[in-house]
C-alpha positions in Angstrom: 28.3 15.0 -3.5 30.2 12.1 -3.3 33.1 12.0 -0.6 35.3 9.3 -2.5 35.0 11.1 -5.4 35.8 14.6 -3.6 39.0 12.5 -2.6 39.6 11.3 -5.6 39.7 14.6 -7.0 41.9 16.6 -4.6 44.3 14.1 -4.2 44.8 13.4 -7.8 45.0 17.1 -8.6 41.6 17.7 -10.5 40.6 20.5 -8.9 41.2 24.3 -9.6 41.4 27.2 -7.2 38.4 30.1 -8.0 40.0 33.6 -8.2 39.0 34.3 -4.9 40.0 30.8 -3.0 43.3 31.6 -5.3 44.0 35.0 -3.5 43.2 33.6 -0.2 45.3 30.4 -0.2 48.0 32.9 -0.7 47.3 35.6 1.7 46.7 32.5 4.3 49.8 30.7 3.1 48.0 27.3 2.1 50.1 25.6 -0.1 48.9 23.2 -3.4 50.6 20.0 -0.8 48.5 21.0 1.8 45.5 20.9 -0.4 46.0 17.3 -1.6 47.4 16.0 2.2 44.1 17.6 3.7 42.2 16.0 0.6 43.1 12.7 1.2 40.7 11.9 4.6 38.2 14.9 4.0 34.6 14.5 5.5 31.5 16.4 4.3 30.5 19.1 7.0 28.1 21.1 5.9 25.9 21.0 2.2 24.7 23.9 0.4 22.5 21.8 -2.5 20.8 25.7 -3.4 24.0 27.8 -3.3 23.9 30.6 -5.7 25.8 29.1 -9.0 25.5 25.2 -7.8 25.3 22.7 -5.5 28.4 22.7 -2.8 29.5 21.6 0.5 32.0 22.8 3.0 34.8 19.7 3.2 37.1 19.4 6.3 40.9 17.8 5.8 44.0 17.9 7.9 47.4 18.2 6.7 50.1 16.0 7.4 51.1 18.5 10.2 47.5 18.2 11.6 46.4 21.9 10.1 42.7 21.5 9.9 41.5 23.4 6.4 37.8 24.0 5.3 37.6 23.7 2.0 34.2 25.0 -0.1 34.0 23.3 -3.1 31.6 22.5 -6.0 32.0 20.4 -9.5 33.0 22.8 -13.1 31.0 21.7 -16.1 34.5 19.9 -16.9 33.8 17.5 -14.4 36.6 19.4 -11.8 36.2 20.2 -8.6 36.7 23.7 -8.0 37.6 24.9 -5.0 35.4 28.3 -4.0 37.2 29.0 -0.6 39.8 27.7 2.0 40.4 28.9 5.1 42.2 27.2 8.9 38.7 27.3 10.6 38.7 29.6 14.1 38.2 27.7 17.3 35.9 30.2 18.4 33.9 29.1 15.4 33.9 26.2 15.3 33.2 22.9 18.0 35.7 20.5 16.8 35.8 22.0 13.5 32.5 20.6 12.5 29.8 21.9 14.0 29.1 26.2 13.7 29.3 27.5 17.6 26.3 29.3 18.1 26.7 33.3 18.8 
C-alpha cells in the first residue's frame, strides 16, 4: 500500500468507516475531523498482505491535539479506503506507538 495515496485518501474524505470501525469510533468518541487531521502525516506500521478478506496495514496519525489513532485499513473494490478499525493505541502496548511491546 501506498502511504501518499493512504493520505490522499483520508484527507480528501474517500474512505468509509466498516460497521464495526463505525461503532467504535463512536463508543471511543473519534470524530470524522480527527480521522482526516490524523490522515494527513500517517506512516505505515504494521502490514497484513494475507489478512482474511484483503490486503491491509495498521496506519498511525496524530490529530491536531497530538491524539495518536491507529487506523486498520484496506482498499473497497470502489477504489476507497475503508477503514476496518480505529482505536487511541495503549502505552502499555505499544513502544512509541509503533512497535507491539512484547508480553
Amino acid at each position: 500500500m501506498d502511504v501518499t495515496d493512504l493520505i490522499s485518501k483520508l484527507t480528501s474524505g474517500r474512505y468509509e468507516f466498516s460497521q464495526h470501525a463505525f461503532v467504535r469510533a463512536i463508543e471511543r468518541n473519534i470524530s470524522g475531523q480527527e480521522v482526516t487531521e490524523a490522515g494527513r502525516c500517517v506512516e505505515i506500521v504494521e502490514s497484513y498482505p494475507d489478512d482474511k478478506y484483503s490486503p491491509s496495514c495498521l496506519l498511525l496519525g496524530f490529530t491536531k491535539s497530538g491524539r495518536p489513532l491507529h487506523m486498520q485499513v484496506c482498499y473497497t473494490e470502489e477504489d476507497m479506503l475503508k477503514i476496518i478499525t480505529i482505536y487511541e493505541p495503549d502505552v502499555f502496548l505499544w513502544l512509541d506507538y509503533r512497535m507491539r511491546r512484547m508480553p
